[in-house]
C-alpha beads as a LAMMPS data file, in Angstrom:
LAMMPS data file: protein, C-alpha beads

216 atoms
215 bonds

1 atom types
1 bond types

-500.0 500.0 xlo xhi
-500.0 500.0 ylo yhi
-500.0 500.0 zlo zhi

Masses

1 110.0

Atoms # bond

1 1 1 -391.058 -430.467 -220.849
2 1 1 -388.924 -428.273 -223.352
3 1 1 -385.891 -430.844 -221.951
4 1 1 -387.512 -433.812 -222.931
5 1 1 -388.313 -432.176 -226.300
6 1 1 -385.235 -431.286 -227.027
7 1 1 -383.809 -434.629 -226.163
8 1 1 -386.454 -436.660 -228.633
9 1 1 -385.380 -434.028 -231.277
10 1 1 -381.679 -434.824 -230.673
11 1 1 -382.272 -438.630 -230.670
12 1 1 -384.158 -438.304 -233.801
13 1 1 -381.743 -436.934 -235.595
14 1 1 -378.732 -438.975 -234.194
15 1 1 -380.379 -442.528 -234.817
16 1 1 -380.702 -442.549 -238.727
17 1 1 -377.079 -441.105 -238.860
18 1 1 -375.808 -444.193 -236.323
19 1 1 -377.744 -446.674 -238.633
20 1 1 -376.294 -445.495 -241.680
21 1 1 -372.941 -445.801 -240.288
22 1 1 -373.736 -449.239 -239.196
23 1 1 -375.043 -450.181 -242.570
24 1 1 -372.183 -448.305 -244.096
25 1 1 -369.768 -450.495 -242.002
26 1 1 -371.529 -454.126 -242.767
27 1 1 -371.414 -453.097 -246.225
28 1 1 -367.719 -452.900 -246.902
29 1 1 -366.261 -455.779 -248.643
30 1 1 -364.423 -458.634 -246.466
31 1 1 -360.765 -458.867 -247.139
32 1 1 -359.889 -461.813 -249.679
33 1 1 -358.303 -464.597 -247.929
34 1 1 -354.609 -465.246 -249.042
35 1 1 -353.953 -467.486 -251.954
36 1 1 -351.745 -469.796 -251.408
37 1 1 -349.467 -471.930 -253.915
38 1 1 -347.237 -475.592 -253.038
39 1 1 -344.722 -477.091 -255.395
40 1 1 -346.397 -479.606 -257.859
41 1 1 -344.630 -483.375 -257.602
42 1 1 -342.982 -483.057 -260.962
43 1 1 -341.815 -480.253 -262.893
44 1 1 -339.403 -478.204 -260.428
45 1 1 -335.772 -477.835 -261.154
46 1 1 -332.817 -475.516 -260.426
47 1 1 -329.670 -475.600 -262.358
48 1 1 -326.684 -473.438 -262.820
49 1 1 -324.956 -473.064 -266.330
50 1 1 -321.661 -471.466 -266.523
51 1 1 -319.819 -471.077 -269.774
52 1 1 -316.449 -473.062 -270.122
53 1 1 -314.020 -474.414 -272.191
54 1 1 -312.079 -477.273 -271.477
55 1 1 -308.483 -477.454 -271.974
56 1 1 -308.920 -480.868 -274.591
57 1 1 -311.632 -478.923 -276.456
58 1 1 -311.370 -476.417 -279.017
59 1 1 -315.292 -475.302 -278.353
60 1 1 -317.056 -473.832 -275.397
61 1 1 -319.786 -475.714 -274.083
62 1 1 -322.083 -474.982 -271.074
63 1 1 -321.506 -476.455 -267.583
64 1 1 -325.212 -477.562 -266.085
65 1 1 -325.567 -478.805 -262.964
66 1 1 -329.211 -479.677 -262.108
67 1 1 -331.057 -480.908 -258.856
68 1 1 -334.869 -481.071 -258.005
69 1 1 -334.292 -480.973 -254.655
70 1 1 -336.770 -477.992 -253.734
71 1 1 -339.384 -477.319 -250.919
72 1 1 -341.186 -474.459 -250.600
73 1 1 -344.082 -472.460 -252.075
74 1 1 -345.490 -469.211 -252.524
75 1 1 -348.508 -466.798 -250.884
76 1 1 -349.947 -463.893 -251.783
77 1 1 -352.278 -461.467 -250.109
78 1 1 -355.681 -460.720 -250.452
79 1 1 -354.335 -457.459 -252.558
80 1 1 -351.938 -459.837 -254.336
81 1 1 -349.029 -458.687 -252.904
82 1 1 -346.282 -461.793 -252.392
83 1 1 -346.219 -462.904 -248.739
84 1 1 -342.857 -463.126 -248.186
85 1 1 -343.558 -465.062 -244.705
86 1 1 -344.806 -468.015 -246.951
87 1 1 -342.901 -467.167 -250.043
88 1 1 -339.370 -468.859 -250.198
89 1 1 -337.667 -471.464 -251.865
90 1 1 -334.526 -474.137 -250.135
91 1 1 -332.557 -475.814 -252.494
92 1 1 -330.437 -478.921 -251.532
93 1 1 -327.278 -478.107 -253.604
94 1 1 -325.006 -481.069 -252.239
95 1 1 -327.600 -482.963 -254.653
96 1 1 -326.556 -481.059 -257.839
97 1 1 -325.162 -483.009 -260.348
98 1 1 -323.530 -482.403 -263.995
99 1 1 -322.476 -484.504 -266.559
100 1 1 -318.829 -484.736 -265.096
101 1 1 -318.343 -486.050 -261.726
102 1 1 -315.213 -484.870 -261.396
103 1 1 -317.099 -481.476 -261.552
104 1 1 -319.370 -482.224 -259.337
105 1 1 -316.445 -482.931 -256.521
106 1 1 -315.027 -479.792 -257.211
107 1 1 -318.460 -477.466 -257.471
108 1 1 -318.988 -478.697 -254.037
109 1 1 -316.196 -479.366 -252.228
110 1 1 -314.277 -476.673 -252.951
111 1 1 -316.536 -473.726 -255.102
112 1 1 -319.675 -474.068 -253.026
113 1 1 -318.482 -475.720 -250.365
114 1 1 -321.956 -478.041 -249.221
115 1 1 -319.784 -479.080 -246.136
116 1 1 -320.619 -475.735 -245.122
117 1 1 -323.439 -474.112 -246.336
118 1 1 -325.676 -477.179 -248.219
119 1 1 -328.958 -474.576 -248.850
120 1 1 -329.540 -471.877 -251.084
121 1 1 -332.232 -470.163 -250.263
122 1 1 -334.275 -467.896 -252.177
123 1 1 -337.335 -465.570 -250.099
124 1 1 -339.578 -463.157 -252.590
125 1 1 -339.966 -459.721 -251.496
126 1 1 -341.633 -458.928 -254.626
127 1 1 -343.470 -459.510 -258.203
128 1 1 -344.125 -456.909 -260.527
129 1 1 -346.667 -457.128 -263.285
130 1 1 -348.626 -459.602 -261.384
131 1 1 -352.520 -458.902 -261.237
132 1 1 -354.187 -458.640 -258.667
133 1 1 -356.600 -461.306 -259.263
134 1 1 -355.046 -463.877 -261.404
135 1 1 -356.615 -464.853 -264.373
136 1 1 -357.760 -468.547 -265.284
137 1 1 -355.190 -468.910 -268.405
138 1 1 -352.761 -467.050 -270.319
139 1 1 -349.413 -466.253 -270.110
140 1 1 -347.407 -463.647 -267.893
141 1 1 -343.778 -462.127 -268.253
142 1 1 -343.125 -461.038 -264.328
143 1 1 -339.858 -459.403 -262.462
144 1 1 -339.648 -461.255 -259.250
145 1 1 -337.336 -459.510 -256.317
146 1 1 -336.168 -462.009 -253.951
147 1 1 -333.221 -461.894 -251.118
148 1 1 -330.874 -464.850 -252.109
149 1 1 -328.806 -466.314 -249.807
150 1 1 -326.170 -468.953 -250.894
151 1 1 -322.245 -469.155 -249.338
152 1 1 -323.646 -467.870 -246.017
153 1 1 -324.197 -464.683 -248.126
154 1 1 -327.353 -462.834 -248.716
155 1 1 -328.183 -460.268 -251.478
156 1 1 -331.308 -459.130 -253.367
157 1 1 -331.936 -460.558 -256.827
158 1 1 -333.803 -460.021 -259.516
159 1 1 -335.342 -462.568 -261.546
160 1 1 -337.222 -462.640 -265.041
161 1 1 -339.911 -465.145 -264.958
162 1 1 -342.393 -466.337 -267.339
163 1 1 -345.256 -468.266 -266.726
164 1 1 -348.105 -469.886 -267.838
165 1 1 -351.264 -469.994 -265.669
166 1 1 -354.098 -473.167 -266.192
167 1 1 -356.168 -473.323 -264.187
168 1 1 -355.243 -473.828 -260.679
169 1 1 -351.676 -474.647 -261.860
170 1 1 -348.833 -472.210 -262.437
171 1 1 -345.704 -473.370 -264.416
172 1 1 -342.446 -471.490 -265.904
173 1 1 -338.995 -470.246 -265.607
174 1 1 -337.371 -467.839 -263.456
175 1 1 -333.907 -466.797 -264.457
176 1 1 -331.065 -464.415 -262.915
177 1 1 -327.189 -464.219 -263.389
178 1 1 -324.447 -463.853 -260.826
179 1 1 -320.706 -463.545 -260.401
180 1 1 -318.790 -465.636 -258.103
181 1 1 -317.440 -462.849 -256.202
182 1 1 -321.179 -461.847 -255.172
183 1 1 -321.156 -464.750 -252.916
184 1 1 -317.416 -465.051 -252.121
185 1 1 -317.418 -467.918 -254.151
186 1 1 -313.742 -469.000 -256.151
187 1 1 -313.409 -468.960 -259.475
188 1 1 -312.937 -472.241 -260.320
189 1 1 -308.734 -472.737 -261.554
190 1 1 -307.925 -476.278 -262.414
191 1 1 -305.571 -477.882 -265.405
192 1 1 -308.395 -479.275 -266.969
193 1 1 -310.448 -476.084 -267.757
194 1 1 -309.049 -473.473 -269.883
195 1 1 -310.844 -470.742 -269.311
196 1 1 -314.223 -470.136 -267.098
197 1 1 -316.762 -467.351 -267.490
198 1 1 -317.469 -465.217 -264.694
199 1 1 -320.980 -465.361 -265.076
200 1 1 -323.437 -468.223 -263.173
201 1 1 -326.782 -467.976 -264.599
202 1 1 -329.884 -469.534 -262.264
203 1 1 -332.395 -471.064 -263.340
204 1 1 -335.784 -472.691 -261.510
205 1 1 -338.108 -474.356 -263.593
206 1 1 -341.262 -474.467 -261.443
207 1 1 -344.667 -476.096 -261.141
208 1 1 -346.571 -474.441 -258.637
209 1 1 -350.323 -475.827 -257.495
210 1 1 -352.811 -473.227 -256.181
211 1 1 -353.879 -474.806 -252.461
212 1 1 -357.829 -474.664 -253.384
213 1 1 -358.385 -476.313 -249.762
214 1 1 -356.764 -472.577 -248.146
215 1 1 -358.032 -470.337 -249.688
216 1 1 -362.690 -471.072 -250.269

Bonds

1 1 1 2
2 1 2 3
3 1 3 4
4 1 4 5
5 1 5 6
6 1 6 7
7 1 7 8
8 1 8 9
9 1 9 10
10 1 10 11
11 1 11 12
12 1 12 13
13 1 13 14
14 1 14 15
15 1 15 16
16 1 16 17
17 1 17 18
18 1 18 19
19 1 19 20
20 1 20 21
21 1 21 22
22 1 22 23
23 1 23 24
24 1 24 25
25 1 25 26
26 1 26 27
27 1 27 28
28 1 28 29
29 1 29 30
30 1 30 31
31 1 31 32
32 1 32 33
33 1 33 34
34 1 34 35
35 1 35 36
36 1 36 37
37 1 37 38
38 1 38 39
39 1 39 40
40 1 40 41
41 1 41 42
42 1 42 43
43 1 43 44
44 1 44 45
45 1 45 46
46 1 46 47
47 1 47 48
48 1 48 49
49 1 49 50
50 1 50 51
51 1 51 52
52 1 52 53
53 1 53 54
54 1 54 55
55 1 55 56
56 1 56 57
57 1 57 58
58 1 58 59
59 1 59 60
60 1 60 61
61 1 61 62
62 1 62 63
63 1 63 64
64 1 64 65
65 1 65 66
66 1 66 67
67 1 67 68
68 1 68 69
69 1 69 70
70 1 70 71
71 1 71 72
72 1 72 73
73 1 73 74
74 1 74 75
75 1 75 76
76 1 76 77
77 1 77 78
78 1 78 79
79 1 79 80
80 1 80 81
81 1 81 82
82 1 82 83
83 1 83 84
84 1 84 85
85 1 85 86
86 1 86 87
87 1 87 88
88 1 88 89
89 1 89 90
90 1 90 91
91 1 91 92
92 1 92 93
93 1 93 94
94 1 94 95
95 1 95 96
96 1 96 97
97 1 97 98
98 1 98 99
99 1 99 100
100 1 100 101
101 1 101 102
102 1 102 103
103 1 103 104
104 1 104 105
105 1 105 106
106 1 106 107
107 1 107 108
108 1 108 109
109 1 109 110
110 1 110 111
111 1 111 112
112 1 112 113
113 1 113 114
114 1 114 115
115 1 115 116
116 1 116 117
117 1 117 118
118 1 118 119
119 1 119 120
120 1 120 121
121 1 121 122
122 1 122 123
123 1 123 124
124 1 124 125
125 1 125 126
126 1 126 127
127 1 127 128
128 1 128 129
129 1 129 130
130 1 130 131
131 1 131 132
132 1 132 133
133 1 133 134
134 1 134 135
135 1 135 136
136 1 136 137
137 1 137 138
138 1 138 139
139 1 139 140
140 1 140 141
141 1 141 142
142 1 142 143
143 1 143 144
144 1 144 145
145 1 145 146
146 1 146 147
147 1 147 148
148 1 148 149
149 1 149 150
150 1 150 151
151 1 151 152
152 1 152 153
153 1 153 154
154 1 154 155
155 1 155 156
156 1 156 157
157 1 157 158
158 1 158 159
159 1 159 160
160 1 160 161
161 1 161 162
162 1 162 163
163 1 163 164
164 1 164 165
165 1 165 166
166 1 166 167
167 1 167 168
168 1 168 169
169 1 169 170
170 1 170 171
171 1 171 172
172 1 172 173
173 1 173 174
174 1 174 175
175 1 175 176
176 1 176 177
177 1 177 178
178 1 178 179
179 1 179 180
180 1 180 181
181 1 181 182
182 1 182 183
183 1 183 184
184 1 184 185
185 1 185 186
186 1 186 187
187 1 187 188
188 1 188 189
189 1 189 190
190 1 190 191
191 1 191 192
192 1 192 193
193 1 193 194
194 1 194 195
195 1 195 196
196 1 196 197
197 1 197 198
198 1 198 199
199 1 199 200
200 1 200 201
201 1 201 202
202 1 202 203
203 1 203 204
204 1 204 205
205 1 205 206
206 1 206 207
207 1 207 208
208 1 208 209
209 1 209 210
210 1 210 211
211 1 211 212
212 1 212 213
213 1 213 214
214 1 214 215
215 1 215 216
């Protein structure tokens, strides 16, 4: 008899403690899902500038070559950390062009060589000073780490961005400057062009469009 009283005791006390840990458990929040962000239709461009000056000009002027020939996107975590899985950008750079199509021969036949290596691609690691639950509007100046790869080269890169958020849409500019040598690329030498500057600054005008379907 004392066994069986001892065992009701035991189960009496263990039963509200196993309940409470079951209530405990179905009361922590659920993970948020990922959110996850596609390039808009319009509004997504990469260019490099490079300061130059011509040999039949007395002024430097800026070298642009542009293309919008991007695919990609961008997730983040339900903690808001990037996703770098999801999170890269291709670029198409045998489809950059300048206002010189001589340039444009040269860039890619013999700079960037898109015989070669056609994509850059860009994969984020990293954005600092995002929140982690992004607001509906306002503006946000962000430091996006990314590994770059361009030349059949790869190196981390660090990018100032600033965008504007409305709604489910996400637009700015990301930024970043390179030298040729980072990506065993050759400084451009050719009669024409006096003098080059060894400095290539990126930039990627984007338009990103939060997937509401993905993410409830």
């Amino acid at each position: 008899m004392k066994r069986w009283t001892a065992r009701l005791v035991l189960f009496a006390l263990s039963t509200p403690a196993v309940a409470l840990s079951a209530q405990a458990k179905s009361a922590r929040p659920m993970p948020s899902p990922p959110v996850r962000f596609h390039l808009g239709a319009t509004g997504n461009e990469a260019r490099y500038v490079v300061r130059e000056l011509l040999a039949a000009s007395t002024l430097e002027n800026d070298a642009v070559g542009t293309t919008s020939a991007l695919t990609g996107g961008l997730v983040l975590n339900g903690s808001g950390k990037v996703d770098s899985a999801g999170s890269k950008w291709t670029v198409d750079l045998t489809t950059l062009k300048s206002d010189r199509a001589m340039r444009d021969r040269y860039v890619q036949g013999r700079t960037l060589e898109t015989d070669q290596f056609p994509k850059a691609q860009l994969v984020v690691t990293e954005i600092r000073g995002l929140p982690a639950v992004l607001p509906e509007a306002g503006t946000l100046a962000l430091t996006l780490i990314g590994n770059f790869t361009m030349h059949g080269v790869t190196k981390p890169t660090t990018w100032d961005v600033s965008a504007t958020i409305a709604g489910s849409h996400i637009s700015g500019k990301a930024t970043t400057h390179l030298k040729f040598a980072d990506f065993n690329l050759t400084l451009p030498r050719v009669p024409v062009l006096a003098s080059l500057a060894d400095d290539i600054r990126l930039e990627y005008d984007f338009h990103l469009i939060r997937d509401t379907a993905a993410t409830p």
